[in-house]
C-alpha atoms as a printed R data frame, in Angstrom:
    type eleno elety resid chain resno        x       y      z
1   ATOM     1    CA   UNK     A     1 -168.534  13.302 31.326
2   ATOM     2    CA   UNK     A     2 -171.845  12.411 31.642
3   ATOM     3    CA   UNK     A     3 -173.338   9.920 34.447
4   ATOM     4    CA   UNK     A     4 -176.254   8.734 35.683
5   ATOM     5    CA   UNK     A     5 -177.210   9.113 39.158
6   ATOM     6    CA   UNK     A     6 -179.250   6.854 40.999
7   ATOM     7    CA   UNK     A     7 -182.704   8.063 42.476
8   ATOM     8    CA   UNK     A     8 -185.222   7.013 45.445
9   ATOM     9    CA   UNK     A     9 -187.466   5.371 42.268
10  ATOM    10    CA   UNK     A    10 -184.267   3.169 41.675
11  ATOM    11    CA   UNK     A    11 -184.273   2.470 45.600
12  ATOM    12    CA   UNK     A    12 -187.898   1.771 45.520
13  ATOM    13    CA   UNK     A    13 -187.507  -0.513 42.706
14  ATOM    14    CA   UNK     A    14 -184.914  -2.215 43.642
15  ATOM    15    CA   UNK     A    15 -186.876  -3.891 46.706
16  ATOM    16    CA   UNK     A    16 -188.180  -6.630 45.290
17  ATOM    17    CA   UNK     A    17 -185.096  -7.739 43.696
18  ATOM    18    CA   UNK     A    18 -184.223  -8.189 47.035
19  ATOM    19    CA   UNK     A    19 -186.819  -9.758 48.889
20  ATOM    20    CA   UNK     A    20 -186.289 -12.495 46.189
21  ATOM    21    CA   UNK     A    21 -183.018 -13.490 48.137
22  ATOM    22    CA   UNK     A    22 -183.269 -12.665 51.519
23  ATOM    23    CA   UNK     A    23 -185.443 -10.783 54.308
24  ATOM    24    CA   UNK     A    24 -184.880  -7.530 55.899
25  ATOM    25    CA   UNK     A    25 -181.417  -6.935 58.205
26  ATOM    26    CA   UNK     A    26 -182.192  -6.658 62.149
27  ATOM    27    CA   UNK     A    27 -183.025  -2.907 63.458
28  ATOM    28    CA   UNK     A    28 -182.579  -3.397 67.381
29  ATOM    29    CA   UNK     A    29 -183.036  -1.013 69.907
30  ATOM    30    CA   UNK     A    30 -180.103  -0.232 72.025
31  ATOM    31    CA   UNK     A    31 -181.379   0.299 75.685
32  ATOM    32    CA   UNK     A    32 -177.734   0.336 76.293
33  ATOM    33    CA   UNK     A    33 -176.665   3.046 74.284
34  ATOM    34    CA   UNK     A    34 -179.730   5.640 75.080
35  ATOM    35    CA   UNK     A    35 -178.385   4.836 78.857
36  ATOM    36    CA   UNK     A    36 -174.977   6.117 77.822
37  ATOM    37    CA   UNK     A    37 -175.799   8.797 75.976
38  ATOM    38    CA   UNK     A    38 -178.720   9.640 79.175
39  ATOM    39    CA   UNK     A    39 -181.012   9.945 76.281
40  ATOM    40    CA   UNK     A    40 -184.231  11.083 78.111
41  ATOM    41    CA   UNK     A    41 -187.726   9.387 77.938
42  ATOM    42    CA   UNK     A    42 -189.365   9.194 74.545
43  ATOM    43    CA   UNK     A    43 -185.826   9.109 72.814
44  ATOM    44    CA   UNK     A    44 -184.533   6.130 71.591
45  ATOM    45    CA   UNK     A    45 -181.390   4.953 69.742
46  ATOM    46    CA   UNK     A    46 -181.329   1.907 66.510
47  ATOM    47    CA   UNK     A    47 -178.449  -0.305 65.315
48  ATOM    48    CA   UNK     A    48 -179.112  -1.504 61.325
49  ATOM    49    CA   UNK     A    49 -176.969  -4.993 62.147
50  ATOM    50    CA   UNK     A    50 -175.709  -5.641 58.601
51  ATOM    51    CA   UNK     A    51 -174.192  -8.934 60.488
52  ATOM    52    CA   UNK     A    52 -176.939 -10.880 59.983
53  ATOM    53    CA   UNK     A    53 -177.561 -10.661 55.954
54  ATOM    54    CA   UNK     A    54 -176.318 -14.382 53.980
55  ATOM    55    CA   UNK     A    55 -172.921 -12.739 53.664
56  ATOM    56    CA   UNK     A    56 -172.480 -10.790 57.047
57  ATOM    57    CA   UNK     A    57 -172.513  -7.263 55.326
58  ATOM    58    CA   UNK     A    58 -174.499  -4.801 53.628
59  ATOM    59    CA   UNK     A    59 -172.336  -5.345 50.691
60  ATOM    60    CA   UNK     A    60 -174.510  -8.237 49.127
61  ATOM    61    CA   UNK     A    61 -177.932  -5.734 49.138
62  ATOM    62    CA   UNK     A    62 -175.729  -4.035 46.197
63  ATOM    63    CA   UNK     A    63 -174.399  -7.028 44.796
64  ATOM    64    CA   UNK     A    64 -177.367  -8.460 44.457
65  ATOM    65    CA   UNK     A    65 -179.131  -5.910 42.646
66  ATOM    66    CA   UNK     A    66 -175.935  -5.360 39.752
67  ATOM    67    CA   UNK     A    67 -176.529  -8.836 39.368
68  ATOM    68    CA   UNK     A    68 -179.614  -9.020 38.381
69  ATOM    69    CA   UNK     A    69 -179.792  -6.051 36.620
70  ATOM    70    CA   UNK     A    70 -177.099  -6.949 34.351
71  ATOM    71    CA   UNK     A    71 -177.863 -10.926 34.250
72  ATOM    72    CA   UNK     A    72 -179.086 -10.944 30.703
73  ATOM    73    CA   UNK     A    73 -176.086  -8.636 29.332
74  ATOM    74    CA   UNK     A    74 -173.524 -11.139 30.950
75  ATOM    75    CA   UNK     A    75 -175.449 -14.152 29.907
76  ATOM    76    CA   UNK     A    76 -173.044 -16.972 30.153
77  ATOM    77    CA   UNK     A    77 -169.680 -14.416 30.506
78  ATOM    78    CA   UNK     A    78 -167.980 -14.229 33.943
79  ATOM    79    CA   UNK     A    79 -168.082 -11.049 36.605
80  ATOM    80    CA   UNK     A    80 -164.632  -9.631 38.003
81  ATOM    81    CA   UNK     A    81 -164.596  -6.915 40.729
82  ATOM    82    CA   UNK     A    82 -162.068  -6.176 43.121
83  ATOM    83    CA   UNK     A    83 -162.797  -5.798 47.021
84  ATOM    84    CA   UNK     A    84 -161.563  -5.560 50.267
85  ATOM    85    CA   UNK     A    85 -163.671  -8.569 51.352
86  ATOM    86    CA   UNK     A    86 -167.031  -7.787 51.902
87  ATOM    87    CA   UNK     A    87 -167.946  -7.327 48.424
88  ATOM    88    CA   UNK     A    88 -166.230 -10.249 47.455
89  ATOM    89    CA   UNK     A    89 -168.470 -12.507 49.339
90  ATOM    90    CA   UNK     A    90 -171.617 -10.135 48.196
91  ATOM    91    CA   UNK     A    91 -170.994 -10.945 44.592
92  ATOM    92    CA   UNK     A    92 -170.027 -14.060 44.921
93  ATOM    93    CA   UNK     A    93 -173.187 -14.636 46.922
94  ATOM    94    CA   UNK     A    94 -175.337 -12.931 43.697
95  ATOM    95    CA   UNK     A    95 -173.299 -15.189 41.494
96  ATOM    96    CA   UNK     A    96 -174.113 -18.455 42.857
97  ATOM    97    CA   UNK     A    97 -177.970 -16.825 43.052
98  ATOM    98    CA   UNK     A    98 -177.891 -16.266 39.497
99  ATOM    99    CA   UNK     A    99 -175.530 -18.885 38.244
100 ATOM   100    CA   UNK     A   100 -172.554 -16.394 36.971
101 ATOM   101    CA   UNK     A   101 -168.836 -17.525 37.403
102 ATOM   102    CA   UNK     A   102 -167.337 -14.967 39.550
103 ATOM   103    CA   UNK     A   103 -163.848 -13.523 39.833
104 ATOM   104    CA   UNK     A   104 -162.492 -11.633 42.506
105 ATOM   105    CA   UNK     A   105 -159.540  -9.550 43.259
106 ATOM   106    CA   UNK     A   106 -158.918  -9.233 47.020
107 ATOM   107    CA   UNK     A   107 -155.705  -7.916 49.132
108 ATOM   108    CA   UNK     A   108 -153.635 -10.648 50.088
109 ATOM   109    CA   UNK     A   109 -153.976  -9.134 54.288
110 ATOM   110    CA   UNK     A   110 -157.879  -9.660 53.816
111 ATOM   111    CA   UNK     A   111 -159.429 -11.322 56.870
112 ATOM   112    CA   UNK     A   112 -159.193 -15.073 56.326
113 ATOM   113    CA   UNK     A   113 -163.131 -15.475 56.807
114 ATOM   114    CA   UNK     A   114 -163.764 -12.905 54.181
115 ATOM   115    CA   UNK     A   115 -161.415 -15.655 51.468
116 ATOM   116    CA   UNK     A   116 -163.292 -18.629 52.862
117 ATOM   117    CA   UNK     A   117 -166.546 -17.010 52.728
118 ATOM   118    CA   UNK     A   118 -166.247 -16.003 48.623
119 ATOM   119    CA   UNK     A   119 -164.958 -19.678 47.852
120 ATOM   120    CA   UNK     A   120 -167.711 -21.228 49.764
121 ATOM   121    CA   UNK     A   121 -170.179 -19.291 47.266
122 ATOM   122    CA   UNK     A   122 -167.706 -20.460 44.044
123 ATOM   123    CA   UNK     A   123 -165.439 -17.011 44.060
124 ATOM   124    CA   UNK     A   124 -162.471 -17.964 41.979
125 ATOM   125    CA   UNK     A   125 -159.562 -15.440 44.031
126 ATOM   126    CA   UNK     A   126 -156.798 -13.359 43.018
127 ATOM   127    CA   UNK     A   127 -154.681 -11.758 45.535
128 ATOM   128    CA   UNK     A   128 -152.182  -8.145 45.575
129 ATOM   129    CA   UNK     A   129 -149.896  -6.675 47.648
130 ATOM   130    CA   UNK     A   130 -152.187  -3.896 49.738
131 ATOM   131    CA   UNK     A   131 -149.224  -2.035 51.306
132 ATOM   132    CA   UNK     A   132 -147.545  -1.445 48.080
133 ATOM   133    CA   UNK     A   133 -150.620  -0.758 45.796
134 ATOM   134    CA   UNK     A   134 -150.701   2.955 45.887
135 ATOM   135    CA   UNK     A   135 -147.508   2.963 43.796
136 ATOM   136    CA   UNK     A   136 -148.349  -0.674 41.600
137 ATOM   137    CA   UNK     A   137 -151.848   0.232 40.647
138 ATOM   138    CA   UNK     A   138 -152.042  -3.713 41.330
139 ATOM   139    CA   UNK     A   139 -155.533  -4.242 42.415
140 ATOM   140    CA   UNK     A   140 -157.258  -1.814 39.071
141 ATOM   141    CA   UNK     A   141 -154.619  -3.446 36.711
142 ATOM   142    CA   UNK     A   142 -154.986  -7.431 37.949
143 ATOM   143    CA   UNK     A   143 -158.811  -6.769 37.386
144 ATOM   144    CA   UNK     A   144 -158.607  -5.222 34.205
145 ATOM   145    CA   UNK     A   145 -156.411  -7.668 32.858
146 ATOM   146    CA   UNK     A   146 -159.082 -10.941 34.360
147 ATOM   147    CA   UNK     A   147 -161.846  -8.660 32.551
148 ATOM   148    CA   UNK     A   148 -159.700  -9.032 29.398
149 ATOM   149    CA   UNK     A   149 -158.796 -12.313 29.591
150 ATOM   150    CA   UNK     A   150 -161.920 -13.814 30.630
151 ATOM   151    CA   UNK     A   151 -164.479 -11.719 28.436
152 ATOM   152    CA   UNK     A   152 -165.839 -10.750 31.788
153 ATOM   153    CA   UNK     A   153 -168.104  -8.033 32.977
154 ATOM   154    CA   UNK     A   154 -166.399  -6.421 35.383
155 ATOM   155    CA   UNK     A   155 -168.698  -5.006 38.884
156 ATOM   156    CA   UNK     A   156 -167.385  -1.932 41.082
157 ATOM   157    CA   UNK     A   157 -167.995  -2.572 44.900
158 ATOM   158    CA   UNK     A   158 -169.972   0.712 45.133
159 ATOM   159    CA   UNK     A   159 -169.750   3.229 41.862
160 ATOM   160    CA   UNK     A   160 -173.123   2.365 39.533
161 ATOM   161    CA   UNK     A   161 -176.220   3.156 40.039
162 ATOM   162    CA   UNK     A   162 -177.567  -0.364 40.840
163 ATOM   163    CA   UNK     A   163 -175.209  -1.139 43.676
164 ATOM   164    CA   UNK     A   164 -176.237   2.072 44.845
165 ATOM   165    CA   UNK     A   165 -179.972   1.294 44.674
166 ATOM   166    CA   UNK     A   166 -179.308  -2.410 46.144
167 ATOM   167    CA   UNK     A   167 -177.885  -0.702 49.021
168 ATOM   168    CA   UNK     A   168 -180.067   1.791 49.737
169 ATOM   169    CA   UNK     A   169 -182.874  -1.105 50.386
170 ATOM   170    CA   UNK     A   170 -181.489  -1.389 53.652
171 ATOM   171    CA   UNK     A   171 -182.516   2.620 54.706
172 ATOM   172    CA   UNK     A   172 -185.729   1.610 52.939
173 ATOM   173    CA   UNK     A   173 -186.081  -1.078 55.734
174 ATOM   174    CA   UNK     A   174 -185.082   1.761 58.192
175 ATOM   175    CA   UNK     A   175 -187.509   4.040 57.489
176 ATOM   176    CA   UNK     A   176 -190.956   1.742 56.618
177 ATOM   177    CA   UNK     A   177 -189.923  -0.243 60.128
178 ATOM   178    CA   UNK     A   178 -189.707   3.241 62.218
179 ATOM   179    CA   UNK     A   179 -192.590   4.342 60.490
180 ATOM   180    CA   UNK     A   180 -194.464   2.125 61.252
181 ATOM   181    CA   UNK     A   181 -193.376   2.241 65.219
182 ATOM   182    CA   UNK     A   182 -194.869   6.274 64.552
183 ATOM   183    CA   UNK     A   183 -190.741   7.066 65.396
184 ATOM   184    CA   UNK     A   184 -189.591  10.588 64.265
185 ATOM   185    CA   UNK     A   185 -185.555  10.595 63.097
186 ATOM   186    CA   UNK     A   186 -183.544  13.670 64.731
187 ATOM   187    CA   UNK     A   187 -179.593  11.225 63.101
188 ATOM   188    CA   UNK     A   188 -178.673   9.060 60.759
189 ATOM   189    CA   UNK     A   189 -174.981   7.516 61.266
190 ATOM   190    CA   UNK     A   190 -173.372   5.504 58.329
191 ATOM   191    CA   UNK     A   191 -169.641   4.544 57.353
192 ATOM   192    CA   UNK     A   192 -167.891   6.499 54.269
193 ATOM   193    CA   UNK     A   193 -165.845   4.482 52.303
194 ATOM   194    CA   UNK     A   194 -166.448   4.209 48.427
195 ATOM   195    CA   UNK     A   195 -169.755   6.047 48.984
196 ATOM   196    CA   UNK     A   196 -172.217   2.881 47.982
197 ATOM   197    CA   UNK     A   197 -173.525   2.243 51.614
198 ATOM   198    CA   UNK     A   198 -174.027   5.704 52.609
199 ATOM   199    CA   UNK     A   199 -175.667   6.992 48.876
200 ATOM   200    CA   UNK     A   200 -178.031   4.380 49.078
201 ATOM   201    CA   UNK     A   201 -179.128   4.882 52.496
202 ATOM   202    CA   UNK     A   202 -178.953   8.972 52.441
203 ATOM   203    CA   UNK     A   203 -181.448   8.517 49.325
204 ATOM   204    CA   UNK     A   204 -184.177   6.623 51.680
205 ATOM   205    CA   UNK     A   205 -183.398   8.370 54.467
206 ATOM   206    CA   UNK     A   206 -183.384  11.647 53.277
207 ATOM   207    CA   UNK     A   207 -186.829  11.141 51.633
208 ATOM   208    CA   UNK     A   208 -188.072   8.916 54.441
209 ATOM   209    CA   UNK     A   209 -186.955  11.481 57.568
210 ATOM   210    CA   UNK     A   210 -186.369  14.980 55.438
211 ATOM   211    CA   UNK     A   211 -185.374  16.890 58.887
212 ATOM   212    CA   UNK     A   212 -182.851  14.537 59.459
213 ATOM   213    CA   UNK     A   213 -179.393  14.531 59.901
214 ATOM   214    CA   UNK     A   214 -177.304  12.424 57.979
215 ATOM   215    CA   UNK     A   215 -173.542  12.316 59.225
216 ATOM   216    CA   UNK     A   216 -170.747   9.910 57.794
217 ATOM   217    CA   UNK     A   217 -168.098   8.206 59.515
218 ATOM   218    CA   UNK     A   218 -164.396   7.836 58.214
219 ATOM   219    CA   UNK     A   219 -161.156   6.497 59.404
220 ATOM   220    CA   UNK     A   220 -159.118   9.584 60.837
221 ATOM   221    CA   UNK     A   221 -156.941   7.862 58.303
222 ATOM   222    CA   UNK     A   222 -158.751   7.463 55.600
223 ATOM   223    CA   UNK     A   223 -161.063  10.365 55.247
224 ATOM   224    CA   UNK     A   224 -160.849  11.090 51.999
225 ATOM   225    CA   UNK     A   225 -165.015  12.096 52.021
226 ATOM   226    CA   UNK     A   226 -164.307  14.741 55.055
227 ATOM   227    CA   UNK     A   227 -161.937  16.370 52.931
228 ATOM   228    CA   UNK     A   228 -163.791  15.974 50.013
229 ATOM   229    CA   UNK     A   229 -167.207  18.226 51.799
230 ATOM   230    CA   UNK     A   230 -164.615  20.478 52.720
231 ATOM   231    CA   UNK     A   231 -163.387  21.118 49.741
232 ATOM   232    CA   UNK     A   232 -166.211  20.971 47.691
233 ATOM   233    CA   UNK     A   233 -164.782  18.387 44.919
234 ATOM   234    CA   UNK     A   234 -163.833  14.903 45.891
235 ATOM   235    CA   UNK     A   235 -160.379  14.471 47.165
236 ATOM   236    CA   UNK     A   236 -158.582  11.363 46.504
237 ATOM   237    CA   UNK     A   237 -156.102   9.930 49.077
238 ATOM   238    CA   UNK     A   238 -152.701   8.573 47.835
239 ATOM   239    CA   UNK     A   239 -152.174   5.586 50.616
240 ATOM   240    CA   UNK     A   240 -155.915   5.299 53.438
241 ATOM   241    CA   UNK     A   241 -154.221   3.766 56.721
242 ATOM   242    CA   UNK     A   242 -156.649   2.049 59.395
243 ATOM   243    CA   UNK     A   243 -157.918  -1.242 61.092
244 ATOM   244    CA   UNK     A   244 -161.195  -0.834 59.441
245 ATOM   245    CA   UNK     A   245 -160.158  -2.843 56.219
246 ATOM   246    CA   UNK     A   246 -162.953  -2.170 54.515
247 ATOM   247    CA   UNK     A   247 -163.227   1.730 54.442
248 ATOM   248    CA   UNK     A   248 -159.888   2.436 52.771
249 ATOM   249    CA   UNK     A   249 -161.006   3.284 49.225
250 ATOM   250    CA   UNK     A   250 -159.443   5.970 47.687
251 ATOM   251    CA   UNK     A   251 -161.948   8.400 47.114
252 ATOM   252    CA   UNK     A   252 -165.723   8.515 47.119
253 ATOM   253    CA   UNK     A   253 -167.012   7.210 43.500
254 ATOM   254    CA   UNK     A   254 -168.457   9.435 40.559
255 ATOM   255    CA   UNK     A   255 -171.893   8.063 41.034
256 ATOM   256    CA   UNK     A   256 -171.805   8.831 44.693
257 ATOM   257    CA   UNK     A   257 -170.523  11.883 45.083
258 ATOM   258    CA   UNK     A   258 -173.344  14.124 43.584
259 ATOM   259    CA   UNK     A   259 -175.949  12.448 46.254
260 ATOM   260    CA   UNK     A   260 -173.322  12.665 49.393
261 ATOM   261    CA   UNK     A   261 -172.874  16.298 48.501
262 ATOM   262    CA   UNK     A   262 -177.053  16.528 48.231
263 ATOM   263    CA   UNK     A   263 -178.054  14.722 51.294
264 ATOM   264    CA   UNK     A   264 -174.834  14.285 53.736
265 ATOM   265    CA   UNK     A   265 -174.458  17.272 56.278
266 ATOM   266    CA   UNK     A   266 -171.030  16.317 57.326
267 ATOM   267    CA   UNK     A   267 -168.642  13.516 58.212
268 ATOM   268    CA   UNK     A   268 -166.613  12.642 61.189
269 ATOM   269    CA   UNK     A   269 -163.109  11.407 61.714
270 ATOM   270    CA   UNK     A   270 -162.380   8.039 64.577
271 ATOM   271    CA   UNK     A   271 -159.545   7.377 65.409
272 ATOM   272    CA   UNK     A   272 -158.889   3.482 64.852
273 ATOM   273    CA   UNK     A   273 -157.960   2.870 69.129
274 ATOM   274    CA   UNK     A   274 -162.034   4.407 69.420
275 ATOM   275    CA   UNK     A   275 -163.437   2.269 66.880
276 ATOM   276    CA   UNK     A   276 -161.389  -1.385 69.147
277 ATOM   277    CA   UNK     A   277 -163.370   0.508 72.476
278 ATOM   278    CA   UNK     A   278 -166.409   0.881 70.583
279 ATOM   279    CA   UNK     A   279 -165.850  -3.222 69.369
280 ATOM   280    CA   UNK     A   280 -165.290  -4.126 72.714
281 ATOM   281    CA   UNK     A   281 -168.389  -2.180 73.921
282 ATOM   282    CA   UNK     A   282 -170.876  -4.009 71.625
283 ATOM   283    CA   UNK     A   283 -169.600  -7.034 72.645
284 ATOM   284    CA   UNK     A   284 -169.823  -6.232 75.967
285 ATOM   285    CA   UNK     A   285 -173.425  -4.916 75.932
286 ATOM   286    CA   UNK     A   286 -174.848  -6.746 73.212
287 ATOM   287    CA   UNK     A   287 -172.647  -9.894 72.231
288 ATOM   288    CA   UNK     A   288 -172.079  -8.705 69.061
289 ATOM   289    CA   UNK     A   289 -168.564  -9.290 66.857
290 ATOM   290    CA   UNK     A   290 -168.125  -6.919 65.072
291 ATOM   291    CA   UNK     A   291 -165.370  -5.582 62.349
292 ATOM   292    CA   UNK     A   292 -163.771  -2.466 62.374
293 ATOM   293    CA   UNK     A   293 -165.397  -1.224 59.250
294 ATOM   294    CA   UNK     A   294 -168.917  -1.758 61.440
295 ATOM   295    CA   UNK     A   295 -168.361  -0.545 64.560
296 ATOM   296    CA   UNK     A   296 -167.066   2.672 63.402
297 ATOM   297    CA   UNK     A   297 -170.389   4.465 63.644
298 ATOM   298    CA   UNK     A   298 -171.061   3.266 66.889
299 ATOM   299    CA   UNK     A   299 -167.347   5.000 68.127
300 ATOM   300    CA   UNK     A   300 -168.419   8.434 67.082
301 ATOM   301    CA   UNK     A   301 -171.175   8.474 69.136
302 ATOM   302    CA   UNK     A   302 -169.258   6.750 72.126
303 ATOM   303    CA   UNK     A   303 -166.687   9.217 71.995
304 ATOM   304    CA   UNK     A   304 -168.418  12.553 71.523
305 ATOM   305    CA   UNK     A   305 -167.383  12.869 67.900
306 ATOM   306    CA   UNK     A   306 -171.094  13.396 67.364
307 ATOM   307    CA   UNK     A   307 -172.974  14.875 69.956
308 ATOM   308    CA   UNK     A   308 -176.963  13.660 69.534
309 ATOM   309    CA   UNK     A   309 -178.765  16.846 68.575
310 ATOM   310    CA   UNK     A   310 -183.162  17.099 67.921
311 ATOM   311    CA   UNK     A   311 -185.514  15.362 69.740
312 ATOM   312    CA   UNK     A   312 -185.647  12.347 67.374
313 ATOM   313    CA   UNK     A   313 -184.203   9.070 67.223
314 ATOM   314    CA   UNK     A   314 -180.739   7.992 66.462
315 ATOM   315    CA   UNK     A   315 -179.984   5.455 63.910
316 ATOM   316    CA   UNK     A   316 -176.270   3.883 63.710
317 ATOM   317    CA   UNK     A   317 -175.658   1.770 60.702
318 ATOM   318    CA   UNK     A   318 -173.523  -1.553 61.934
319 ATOM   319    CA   UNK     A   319 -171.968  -2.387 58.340
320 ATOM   320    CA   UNK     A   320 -170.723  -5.997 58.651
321 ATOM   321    CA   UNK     A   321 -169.414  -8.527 61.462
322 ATOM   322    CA   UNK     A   322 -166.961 -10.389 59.114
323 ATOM   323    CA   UNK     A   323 -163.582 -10.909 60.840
324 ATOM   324    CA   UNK     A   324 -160.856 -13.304 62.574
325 ATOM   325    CA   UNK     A   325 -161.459 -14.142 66.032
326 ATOM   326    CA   UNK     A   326 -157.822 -14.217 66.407
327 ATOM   327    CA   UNK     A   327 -157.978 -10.497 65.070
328 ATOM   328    CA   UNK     A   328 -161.004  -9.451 67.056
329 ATOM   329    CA   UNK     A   329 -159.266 -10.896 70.152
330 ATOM   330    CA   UNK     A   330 -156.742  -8.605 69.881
331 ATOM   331    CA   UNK     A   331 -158.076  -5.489 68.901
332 ATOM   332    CA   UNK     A   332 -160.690  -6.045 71.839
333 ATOM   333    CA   UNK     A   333 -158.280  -6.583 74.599
């Protein structure tokens, strides 16, 4: 089968889509972090804080360009997508943007915020059973069936070409900010899940920094993508296990895969008890709360799983800061 596969013109063009909606996410320095790794003079080390977009991820750069991409084909039909969360609130952010009824399908273990946060943007919500998927197929057949019922177009969280290109804005911002600053890249860190985040960003980055390294970051229970480079196919994992809720897709999508393979030199496994330090040390040195899902980055640098190579900066995606304090509490302590 034939697919298309999205390009740094489809990054590039996707920009002003969103700059319509919303301004560029936060790149900050971390003083703290070069001091830890004993970076020396000259060398400094970037956090892309996803936290601070409408919807508290990267998810809604994506959403938002699907959306508008496809608002005259859905004209006055609903969108249905499933998600772990994040994308939930992303399209149901576009949706209200646009003024398309949106329907989600979200685990019923989801971080409460993540439900409140959808509604609040007019997400109608359909919940399965997460633990018990991998043998129901619950989550692919509740959405089909919503698609069917409803008439709706239905969205996929990270495997098209224009979430890809939405997301991929974001290393757009990356590169034109540290260009601008006259700052070389030597690292690029980004989460794995579905592949959207990381395609998107590898495009801009890639053509932004060529020398770069670009290095993923998985669950050491859900790293379907390490195996996947390893084996030179994508490898599809029957039941993902981790705290980071939102990297526990299945495999990397069809879309994604050919530009991972292209651009991503390899990809790391945390274990989740690195990624509640690495959450507890970005709250301790920078007062941020972060999820799982975006601290996960940070870990692999913490704990030697990547050891900073070049003479270049290094650039840690933060993916999203959407989760219960109760939760947070606890996986902090």
């Amino acid at each position: 089968m034939s697919i298309t596969i999205a390009t740094i013109d489809d990054v590039r063009a996707a920009e002003p889509v969103i700059r319509r909606h919303m301004s560029p996410a936060p790149l900050v320095r971390s003083h703290a972090l070069e001091r830890e790794l004993d970076f020396p003079d000259g060398r400094q080390v970037w956090l892309k804080d996803y936290g601070w977009t409408p919807v508290g991820s990267f998810k809604v750069l994506g959403a938002l360009n699907w959306m508008d991409r496809n608002a005259d084909a859905i004209g006055d039909r609903p969108v249905a997508a499933h998600s772990s969360g994040n994308f939930a609130c992303g399209i149901s952010f576009a949706g209200m943007r646009y003024g398309k009824r949106v329907l989600i399908v979200m685990p019923d273990s989801a971080p409460q915020v993540k439900f409140d946060m959808a509604r609040s943007f007019g997400a109608e919500i359909r919940t399965y059973n997460i633990a018990t998927d991998h043998e129901t197929g619950d989550r692919d057949r509740i959405t089909k069936e919503i698609a069917e019922q409803e008439n709706a177009v239905q969205a996929s969280p990270y495997d098209d070409v224009n979430v890809i290109a939405g997301n991929g804005v974001g290393g757009l911002e990356i590169v034109q900010e540290l260009q601008q600053l006259g700052r070389n890249v030597s690292q690029f860190l980004c989460q794995v899940s579905g592949g959207g985040l990381m395609a998107g960003h590898a495009l801009a980055i890639a053509d932004g920094f060529p020398d770069a390294k670009i290095i993923g970051v998985e669950p050491d229970g859900a790293d379907d993508f390490r195996k996947s480079l390893a084996d030179g196919e994508r490898v599809s994992l029957t039941r993902p296990k981790s705290i980071c809720d939102g990297l526990l897709s299945y495999d990397v999508g069809q879309h994604n895969w050919p530009i991972l393979q292209a651009h991503v030199a390899e990809s790391v496994a945390v274990p989740d008890e690195e990624t509640r330090q690495a959450m507890r040390w970005l709250y301790d040195r920078h007062g941020l709360r972060t999820e799982p899902s975006g601290a996960i980055a940070t870990a692999a640098v913490l704990q030697g799983r990547v050891y900073p190579e070049g003479d270049g900066d290094l650039v840690i995606v933060i993916s999203g800061r959407n989760l219960d304090e109760a939760k947070f509490r606890e996986w902090i302590a």
